[in-house]
Structure formats: C-alpha cells, structure tokens
CHARMM-style PDB file with segment names, atoms N, HN, CA, C and O in Angstrom:
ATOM      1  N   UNK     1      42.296  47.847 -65.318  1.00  0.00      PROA
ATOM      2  CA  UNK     1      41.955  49.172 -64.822  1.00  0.00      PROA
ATOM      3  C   UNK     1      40.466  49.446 -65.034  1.00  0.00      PROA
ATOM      4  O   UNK     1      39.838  49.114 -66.039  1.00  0.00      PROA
ATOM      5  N   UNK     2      40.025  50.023 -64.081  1.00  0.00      PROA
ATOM      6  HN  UNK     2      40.536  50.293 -63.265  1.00  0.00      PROA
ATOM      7  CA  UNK     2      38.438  50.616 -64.365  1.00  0.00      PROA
ATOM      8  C   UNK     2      38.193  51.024 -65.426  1.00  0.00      PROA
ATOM      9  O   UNK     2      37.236  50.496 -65.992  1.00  0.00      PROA
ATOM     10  N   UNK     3      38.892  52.056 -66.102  1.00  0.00      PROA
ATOM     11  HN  UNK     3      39.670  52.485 -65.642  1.00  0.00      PROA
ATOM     12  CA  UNK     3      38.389  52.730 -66.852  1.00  0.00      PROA
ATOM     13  C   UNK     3      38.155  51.980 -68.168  1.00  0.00      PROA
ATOM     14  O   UNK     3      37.119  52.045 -68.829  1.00  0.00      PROA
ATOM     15  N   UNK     4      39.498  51.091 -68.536  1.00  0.00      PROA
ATOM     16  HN  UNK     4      40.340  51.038 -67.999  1.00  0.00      PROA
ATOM     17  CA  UNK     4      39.422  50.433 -69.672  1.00  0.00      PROA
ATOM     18  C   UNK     4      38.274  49.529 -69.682  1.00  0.00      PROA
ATOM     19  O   UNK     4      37.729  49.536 -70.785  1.00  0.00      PROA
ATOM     20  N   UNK     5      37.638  48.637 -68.705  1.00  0.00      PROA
ATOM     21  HN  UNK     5      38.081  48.632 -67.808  1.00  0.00      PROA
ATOM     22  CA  UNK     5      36.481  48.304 -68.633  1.00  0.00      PROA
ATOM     23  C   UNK     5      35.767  49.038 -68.541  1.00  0.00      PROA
ATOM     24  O   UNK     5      35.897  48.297 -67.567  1.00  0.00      PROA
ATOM     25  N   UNK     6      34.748  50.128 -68.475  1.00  0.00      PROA
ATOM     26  HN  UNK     6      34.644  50.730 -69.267  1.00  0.00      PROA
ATOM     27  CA  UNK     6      34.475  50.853 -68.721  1.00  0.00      PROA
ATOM     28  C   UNK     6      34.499  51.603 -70.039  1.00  0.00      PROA
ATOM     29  O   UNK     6      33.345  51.953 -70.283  1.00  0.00      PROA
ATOM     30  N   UNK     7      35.202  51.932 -70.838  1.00  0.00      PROA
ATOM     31  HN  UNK     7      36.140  51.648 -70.640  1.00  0.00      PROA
ATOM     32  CA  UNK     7      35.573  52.083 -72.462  1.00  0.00      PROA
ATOM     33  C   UNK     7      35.207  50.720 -73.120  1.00  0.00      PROA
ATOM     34  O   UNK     7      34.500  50.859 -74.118  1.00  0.00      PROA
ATOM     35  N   UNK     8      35.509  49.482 -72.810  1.00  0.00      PROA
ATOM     36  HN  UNK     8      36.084  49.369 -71.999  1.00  0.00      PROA
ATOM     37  CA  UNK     8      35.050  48.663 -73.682  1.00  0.00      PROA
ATOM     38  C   UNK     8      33.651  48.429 -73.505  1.00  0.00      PROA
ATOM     39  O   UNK     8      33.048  47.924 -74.452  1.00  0.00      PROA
ATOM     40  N   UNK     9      33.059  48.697 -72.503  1.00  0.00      PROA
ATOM     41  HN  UNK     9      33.549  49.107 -71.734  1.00  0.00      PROA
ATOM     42  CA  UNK     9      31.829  48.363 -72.656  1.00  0.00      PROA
ATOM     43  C   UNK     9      31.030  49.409 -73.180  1.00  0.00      PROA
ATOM     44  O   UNK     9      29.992  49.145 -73.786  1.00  0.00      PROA
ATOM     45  N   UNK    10      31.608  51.142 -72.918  1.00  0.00      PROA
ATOM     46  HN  UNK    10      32.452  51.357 -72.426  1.00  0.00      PROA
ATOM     47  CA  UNK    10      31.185  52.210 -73.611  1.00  0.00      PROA
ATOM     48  C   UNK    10      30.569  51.802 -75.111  1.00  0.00      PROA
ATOM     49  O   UNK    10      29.416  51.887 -75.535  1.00  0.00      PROA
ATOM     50  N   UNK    11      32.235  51.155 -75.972  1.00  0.00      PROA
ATOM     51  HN  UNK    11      33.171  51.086 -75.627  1.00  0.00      PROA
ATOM     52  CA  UNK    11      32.552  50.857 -77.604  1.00  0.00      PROA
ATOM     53  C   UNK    11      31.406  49.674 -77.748  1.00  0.00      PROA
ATOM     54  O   UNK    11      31.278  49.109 -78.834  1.00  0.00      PROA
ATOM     55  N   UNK    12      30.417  49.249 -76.404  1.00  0.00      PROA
ATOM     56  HN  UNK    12      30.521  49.708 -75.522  1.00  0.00      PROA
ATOM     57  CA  UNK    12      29.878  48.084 -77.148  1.00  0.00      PROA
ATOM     58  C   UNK    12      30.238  46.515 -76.995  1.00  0.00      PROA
ATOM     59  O   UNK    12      29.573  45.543 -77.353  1.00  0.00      PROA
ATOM     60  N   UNK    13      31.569  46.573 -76.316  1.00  0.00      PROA
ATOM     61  HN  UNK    13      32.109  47.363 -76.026  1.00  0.00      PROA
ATOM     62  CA  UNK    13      32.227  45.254 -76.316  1.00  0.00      PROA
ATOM     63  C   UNK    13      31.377  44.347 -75.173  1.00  0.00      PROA
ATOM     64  O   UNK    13      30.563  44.693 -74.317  1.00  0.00      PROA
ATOM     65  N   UNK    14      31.882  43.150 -75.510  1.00  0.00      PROA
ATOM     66  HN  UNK    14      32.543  42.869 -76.205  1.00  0.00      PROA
ATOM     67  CA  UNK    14      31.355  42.291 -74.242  1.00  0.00      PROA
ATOM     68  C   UNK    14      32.411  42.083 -73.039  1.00  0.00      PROA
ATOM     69  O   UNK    14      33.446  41.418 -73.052  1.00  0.00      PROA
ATOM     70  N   UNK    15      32.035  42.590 -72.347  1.00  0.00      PROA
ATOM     71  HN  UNK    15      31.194  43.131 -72.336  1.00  0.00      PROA
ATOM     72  CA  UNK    15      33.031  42.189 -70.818  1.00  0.00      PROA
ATOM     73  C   UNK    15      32.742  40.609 -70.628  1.00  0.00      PROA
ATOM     74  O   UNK    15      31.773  39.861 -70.758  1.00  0.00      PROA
ATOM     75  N   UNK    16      34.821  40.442 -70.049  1.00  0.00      PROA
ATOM     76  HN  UNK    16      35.608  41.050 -69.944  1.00  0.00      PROA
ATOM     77  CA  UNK    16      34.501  38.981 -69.808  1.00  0.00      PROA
ATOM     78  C   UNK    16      34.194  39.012 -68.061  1.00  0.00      PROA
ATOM     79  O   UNK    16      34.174  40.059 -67.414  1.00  0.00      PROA
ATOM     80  N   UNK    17      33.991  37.792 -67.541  1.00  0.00      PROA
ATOM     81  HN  UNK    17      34.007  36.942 -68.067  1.00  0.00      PROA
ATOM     82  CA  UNK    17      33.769  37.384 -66.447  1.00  0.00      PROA
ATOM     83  C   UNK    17      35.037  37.718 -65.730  1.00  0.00      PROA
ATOM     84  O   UNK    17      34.905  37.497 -64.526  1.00  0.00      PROA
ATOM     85  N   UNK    18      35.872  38.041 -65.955  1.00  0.00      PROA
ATOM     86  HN  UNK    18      35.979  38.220 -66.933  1.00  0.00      PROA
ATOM     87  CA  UNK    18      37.427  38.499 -65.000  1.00  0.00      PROA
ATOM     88  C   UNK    18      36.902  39.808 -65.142  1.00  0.00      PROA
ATOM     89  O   UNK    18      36.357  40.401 -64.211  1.00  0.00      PROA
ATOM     90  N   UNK    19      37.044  40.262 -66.248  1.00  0.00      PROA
ATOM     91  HN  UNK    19      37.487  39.781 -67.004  1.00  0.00      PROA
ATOM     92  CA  UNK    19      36.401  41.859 -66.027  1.00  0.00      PROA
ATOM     93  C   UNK    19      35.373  42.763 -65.117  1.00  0.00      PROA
ATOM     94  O   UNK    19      35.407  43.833 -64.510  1.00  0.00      PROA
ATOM     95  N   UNK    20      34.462  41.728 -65.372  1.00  0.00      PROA
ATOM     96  HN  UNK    20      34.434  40.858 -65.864  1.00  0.00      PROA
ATOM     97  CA  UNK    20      33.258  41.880 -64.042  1.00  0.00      PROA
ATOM     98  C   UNK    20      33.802  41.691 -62.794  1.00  0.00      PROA
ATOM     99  O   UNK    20      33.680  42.530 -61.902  1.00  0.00      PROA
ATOM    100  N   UNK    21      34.418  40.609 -62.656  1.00  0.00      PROA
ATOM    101  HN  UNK    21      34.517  39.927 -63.380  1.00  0.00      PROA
ATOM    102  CA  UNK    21      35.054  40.444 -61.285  1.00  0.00      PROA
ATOM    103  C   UNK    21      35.558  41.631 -60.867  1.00  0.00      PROA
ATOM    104  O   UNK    21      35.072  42.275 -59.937  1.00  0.00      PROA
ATOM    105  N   UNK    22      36.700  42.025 -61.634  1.00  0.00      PROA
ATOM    106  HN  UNK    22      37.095  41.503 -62.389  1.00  0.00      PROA
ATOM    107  CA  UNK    22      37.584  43.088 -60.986  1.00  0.00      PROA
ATOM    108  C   UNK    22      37.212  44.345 -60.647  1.00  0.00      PROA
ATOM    109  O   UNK    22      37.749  45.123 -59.859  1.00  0.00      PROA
ATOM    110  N   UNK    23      36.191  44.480 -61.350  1.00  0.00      PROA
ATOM    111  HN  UNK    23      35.755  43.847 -61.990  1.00  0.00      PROA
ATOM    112  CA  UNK    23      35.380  45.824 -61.365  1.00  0.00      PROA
ATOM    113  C   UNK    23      34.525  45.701 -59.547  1.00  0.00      PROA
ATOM    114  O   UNK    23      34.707  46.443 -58.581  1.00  0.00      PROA
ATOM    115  N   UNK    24      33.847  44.792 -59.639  1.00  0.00      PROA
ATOM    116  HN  UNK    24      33.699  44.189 -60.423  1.00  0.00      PROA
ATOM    117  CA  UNK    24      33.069  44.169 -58.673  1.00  0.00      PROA
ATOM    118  C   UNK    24      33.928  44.503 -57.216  1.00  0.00      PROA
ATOM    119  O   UNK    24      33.610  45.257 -56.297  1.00  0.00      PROA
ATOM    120  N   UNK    25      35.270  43.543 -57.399  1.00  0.00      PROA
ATOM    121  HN  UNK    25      35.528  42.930 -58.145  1.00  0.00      PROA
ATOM    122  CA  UNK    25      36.010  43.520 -56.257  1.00  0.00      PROA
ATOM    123  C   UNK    25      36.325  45.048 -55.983  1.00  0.00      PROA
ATOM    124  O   UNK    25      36.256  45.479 -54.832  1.00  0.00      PROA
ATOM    125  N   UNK    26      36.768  46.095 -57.345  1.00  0.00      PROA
ATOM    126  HN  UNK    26      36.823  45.745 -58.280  1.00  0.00      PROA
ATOM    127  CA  UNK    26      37.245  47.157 -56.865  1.00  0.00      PROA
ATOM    128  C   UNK    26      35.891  48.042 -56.147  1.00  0.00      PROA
ATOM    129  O   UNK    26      36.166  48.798 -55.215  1.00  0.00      PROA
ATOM    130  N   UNK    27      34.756  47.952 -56.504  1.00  0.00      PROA
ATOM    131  HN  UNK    27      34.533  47.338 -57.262  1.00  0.00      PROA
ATOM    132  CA  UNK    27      33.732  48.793 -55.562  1.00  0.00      PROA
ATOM    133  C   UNK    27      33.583  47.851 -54.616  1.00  0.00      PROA
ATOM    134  O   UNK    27      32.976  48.577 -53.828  1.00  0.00      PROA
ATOM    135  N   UNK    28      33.651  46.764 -54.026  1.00  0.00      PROA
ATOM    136  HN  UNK    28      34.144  46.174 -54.666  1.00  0.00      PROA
ATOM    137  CA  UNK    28      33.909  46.502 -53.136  1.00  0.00      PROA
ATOM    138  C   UNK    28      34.718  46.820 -51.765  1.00  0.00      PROA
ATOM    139  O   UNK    28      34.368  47.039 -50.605  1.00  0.00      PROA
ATOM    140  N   UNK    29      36.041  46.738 -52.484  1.00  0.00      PROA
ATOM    141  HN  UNK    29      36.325  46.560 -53.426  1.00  0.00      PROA
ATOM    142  CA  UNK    29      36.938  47.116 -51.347  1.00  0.00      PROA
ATOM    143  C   UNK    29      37.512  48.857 -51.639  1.00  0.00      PROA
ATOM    144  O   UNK    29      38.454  49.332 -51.004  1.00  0.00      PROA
ATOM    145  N   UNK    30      36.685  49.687 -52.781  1.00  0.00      PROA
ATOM    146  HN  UNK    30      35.920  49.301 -53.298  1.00  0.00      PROA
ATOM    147  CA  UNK    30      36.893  51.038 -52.490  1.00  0.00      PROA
ATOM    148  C   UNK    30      38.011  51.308 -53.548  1.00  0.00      PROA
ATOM    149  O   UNK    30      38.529  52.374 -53.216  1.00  0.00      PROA
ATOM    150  N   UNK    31      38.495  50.919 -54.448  1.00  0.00      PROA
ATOM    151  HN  UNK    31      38.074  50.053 -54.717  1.00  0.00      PROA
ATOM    152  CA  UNK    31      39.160  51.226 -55.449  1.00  0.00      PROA
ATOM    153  C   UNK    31      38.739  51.799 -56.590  1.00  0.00      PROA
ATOM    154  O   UNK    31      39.541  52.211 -57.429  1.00  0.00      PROA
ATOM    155  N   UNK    32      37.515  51.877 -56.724  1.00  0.00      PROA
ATOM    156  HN  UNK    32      36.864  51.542 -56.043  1.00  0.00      PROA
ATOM    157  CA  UNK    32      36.400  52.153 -57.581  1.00  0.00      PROA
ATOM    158  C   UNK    32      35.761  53.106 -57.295  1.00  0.00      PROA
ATOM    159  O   UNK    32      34.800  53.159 -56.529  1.00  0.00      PROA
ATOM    160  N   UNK    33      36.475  54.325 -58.172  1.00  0.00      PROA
ATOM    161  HN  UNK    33      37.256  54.282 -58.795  1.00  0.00      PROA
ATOM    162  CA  UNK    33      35.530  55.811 -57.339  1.00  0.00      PROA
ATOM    163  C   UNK    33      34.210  55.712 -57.848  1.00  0.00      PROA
ATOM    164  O   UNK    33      33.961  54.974 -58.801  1.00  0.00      PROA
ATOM    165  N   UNK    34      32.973  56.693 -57.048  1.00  0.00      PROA
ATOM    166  HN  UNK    34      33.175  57.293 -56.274  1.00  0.00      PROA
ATOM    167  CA  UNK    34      32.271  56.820 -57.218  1.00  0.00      PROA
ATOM    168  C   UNK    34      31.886  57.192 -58.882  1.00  0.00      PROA
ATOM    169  O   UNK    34      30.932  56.739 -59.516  1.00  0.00      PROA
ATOM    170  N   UNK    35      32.705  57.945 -59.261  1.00  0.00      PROA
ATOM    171  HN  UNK    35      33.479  58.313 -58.746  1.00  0.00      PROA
ATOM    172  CA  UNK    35      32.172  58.635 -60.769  1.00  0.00      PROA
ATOM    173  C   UNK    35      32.530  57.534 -61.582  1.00  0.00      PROA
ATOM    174  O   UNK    35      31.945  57.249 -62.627  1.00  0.00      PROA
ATOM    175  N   UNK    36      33.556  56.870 -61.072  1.00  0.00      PROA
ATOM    176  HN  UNK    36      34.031  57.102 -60.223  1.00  0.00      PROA
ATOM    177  CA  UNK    36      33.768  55.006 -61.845  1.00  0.00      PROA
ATOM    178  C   UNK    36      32.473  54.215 -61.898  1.00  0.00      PROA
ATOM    179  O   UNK    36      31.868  53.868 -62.912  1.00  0.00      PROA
ATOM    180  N   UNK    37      32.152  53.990 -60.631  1.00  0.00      PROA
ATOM    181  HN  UNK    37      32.644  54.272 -59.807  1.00  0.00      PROA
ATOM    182  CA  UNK    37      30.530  52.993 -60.791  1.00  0.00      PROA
ATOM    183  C   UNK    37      29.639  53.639 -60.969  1.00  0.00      PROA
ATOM    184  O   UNK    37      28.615  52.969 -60.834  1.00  0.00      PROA
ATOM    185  N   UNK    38      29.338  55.199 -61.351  1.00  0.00      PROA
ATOM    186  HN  UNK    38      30.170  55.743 -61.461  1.00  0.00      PROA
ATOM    187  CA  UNK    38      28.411  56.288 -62.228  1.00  0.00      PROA
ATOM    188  C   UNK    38      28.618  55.818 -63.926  1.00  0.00      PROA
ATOM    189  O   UNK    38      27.600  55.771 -64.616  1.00  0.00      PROA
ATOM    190  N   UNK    39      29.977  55.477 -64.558  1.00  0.00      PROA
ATOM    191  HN  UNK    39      30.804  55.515 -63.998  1.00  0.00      PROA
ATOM    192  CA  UNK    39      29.631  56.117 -65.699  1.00  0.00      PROA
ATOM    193  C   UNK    39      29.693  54.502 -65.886  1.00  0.00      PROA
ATOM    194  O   UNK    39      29.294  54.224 -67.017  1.00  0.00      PROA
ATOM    195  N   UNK    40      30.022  53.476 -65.227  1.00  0.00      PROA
ATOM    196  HN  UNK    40      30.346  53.702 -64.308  1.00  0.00      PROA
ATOM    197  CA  UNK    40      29.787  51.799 -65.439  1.00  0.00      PROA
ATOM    198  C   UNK    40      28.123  51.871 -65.764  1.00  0.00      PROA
ATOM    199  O   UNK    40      27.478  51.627 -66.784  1.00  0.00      PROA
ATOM    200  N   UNK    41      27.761  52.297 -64.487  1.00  0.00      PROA
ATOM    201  HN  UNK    41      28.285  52.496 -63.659  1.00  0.00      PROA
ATOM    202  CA  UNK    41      25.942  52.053 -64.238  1.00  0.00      PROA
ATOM    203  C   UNK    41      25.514  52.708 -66.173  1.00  0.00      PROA
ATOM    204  O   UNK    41      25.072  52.177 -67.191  1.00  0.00      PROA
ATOM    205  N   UNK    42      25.947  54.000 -65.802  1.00  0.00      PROA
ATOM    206  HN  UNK    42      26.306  54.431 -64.975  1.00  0.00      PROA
ATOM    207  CA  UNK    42      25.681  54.748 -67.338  1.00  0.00      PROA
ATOM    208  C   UNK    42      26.318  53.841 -68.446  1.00  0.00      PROA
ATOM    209  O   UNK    42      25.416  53.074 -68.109  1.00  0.00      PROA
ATOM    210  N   UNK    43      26.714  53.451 -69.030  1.00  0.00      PROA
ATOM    211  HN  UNK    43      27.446  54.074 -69.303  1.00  0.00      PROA
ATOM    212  CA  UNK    43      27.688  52.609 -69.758  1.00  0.00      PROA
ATOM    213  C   UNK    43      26.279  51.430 -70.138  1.00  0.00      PROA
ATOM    214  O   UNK    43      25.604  51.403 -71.167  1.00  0.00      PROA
ATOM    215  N   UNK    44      26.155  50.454 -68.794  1.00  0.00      PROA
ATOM    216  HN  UNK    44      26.703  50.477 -67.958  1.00  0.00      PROA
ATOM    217  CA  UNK    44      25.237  49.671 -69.084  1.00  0.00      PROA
ATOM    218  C   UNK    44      23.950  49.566 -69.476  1.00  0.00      PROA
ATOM    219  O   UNK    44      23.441  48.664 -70.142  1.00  0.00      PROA
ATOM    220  N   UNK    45      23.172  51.078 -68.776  1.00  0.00      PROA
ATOM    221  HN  UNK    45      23.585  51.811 -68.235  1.00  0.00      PROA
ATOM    222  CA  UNK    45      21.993  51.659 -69.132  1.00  0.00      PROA
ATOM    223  C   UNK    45      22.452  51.759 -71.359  1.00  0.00      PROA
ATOM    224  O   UNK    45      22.002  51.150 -72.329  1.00  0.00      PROA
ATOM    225  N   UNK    46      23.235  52.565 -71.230  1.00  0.00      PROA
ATOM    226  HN  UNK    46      23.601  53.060 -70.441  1.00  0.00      PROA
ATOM    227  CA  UNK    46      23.242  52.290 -72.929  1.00  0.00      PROA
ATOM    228  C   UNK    46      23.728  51.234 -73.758  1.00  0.00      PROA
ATOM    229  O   UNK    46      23.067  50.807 -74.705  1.00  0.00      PROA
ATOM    230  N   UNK    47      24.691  50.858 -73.491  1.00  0.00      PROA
ATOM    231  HN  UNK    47      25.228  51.205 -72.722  1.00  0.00      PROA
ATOM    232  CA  UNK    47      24.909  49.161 -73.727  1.00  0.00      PROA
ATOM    233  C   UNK    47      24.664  48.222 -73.296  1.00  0.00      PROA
ATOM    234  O   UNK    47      25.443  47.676 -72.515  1.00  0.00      PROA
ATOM    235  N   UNK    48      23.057  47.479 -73.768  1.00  0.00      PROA
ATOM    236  HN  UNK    48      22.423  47.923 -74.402  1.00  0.00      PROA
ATOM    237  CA  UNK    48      22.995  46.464 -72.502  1.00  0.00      PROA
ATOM    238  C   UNK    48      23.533  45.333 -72.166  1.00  0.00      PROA
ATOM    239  O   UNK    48      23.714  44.707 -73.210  1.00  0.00      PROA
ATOM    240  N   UNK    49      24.027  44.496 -70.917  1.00  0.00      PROA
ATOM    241  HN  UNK    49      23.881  45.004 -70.069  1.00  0.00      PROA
ATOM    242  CA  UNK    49      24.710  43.686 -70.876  1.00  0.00      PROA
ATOM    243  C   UNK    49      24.049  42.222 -71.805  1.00  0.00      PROA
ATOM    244  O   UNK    49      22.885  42.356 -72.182  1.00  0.00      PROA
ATOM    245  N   UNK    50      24.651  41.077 -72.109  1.00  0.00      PROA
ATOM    246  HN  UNK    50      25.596  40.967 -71.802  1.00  0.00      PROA
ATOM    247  CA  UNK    50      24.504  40.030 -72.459  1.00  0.00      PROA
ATOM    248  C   UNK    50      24.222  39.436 -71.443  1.00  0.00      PROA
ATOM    249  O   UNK    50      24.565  39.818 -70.325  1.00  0.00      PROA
ATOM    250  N   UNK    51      23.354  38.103 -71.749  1.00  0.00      PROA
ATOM    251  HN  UNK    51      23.075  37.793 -72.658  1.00  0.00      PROA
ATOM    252  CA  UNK    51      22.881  37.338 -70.530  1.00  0.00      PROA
ATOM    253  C   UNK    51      24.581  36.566 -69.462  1.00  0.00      PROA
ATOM    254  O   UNK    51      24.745  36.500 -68.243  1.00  0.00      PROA
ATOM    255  N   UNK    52      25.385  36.188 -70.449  1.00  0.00      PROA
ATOM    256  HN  UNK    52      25.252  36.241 -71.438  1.00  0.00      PROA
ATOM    257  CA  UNK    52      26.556  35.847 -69.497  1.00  0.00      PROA
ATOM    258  C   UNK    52      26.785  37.060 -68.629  1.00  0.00      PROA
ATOM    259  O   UNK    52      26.530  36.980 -67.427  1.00  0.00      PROA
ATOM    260  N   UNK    53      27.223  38.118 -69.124  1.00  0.00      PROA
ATOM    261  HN  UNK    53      27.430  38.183 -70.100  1.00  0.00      PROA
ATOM    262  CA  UNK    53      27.326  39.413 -67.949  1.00  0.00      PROA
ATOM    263  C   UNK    53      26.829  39.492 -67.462  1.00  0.00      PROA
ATOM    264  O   UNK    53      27.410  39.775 -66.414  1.00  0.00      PROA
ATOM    265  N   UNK    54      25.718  39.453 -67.304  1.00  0.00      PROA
ATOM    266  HN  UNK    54      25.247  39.223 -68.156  1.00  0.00      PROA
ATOM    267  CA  UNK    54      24.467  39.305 -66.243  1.00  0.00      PROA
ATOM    268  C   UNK    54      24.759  38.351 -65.454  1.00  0.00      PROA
ATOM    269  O   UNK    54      24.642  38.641 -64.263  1.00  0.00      PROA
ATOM    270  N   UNK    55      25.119  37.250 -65.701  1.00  0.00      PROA
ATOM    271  HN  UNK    55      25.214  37.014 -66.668  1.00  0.00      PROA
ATOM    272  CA  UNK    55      25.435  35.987 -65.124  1.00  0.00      PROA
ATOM    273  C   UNK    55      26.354  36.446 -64.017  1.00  0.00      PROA
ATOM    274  O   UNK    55      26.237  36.336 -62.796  1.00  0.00      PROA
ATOM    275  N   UNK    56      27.745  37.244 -65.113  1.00  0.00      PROA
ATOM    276  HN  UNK    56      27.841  37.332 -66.104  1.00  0.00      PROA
ATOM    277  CA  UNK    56      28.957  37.546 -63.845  1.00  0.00      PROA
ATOM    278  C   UNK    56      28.771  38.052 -63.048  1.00  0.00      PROA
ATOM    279  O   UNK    56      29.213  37.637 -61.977  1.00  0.00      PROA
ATOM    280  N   UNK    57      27.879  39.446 -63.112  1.00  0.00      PROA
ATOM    281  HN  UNK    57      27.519  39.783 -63.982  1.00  0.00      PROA
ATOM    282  CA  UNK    57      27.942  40.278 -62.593  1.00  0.00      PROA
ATOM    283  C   UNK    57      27.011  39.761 -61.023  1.00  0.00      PROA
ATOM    284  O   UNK    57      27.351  39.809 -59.841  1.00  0.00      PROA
ATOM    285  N   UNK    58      25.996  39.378 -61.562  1.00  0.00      PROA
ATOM    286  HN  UNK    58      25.720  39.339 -62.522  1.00  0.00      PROA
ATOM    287  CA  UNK    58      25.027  38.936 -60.322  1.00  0.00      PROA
ATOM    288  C   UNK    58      26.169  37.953 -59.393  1.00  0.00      PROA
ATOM    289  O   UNK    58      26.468  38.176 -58.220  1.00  0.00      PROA
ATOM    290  N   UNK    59      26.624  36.996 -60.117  1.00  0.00      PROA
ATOM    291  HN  UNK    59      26.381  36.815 -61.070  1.00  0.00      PROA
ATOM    292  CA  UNK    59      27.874  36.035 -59.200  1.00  0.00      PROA
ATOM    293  C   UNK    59      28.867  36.785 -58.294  1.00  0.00      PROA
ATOM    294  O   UNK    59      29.194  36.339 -57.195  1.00  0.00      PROA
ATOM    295  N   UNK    60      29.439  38.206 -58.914  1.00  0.00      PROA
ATOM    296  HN  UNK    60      29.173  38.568 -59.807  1.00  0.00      PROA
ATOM    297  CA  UNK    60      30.659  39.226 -58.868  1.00  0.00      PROA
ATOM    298  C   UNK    60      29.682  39.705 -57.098  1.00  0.00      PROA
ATOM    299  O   UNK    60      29.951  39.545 -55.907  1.00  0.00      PROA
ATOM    300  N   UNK    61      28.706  40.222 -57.749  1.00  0.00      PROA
ATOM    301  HN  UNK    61      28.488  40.352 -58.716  1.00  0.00      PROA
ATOM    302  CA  UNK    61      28.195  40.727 -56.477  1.00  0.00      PROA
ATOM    303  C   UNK    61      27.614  39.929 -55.202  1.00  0.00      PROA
ATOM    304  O   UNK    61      27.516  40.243 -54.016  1.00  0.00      PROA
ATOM    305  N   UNK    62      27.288  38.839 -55.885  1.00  0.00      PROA
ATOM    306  HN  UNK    62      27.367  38.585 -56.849  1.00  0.00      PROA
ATOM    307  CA  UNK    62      27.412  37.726 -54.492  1.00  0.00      PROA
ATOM    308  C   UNK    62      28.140  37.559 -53.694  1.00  0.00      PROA
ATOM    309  O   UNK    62      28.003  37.567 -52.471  1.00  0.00      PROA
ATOM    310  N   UNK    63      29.411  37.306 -54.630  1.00  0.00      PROA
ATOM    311  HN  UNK    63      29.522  37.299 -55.624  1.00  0.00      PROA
ATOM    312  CA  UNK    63      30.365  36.612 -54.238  1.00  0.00      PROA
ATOM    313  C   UNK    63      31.545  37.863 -53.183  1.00  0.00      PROA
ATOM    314  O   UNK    63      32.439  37.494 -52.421  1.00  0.00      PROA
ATOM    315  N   UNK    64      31.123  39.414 -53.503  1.00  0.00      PROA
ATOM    316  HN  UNK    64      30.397  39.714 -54.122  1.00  0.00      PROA
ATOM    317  CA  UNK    64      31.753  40.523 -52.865  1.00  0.00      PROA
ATOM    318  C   UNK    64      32.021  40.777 -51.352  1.00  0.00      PROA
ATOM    319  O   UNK    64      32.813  41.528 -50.782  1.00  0.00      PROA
ATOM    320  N   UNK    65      30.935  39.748 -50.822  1.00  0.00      PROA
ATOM    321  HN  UNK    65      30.292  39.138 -51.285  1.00  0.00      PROA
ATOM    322  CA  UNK    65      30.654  40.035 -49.642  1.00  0.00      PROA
ATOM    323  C   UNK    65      30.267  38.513 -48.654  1.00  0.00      PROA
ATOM    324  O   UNK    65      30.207  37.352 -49.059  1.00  0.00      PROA
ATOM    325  N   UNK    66      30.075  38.992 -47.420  1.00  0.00      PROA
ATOM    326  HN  UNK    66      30.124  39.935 -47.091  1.00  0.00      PROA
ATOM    327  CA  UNK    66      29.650  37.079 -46.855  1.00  0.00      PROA
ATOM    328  C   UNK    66      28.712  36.924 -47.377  1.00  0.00      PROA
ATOM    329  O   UNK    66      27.943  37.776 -47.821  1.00  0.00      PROA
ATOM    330  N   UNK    67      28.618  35.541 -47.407  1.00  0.00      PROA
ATOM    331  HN  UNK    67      29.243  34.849 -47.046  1.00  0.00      PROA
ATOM    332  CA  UNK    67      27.286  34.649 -48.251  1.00  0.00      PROA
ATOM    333  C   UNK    67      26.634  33.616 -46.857  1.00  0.00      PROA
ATOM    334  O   UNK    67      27.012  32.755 -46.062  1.00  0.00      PROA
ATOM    335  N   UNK    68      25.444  34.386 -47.230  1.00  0.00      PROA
ATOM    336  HN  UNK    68      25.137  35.085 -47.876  1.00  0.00      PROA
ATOM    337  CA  UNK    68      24.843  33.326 -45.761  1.00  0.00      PROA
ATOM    338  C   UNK    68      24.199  31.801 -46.472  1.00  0.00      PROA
ATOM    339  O   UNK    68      23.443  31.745 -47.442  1.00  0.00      PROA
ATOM    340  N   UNK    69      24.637  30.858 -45.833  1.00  0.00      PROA
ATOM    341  HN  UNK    69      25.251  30.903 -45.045  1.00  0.00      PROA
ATOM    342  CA  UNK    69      24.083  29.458 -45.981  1.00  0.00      PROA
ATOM    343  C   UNK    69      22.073  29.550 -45.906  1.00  0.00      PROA
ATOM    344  OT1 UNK    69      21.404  28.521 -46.006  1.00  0.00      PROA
TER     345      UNK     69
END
C-alpha cells in the first residue's frame, strides 16, 4: 500500500526495490493520489534516499513508461 511505503520511509527506513517499484507503477497507472506522491516527494526531501533507492527509483521511472532504443 502507498501509504505504508510512505510511513516507512517517513520512520527513516530504507525502501526496498519492490517498494519503489510499486509506488512507481501506482503513479504511473493512477493509483497513487496526488497527496500520495506530495507527502512521498516530502518524505524524501526529509529522509534522504540511499544510493540503491536512487538506483530503484531512477530504474522504477524508466522503466514506467516506453523506453526508446
């Protein structure tokens, strides 16, 4: 669920790479309200991600949409 990602990363935790994904896929295809990818964005501004999250996340958002050759 959003939110619980979202709370763990609030508490500090490290999101795994499924986590990112799902988050990713849900603003993707609209499952992910707006005030969801507000308090994510906010969330990360105060907890900053680790270089693997960074990793996912940049992959998560690649991978969201077509990928041109």
């Amino acid at each position: 669920l959003p939110q619980e990602i979202i709370r763990k990363k609030r508490d500090g935790e490290v999101l795994t790479a499924d986590e990112i994904n799902f988050f990713i896929q849900g603003v993707a295809n609209n499952t992910v309200s707006e005030g969801q990818i507000a308090a994510f964005a906010m969330t990360i501004f105060f907890n900053e991600m680790t270089m693997p999250e960074r990793i996912a996340l940049t992959c998560a958002m690649r991978d969201s949409g077509m990928v041109i050759d």
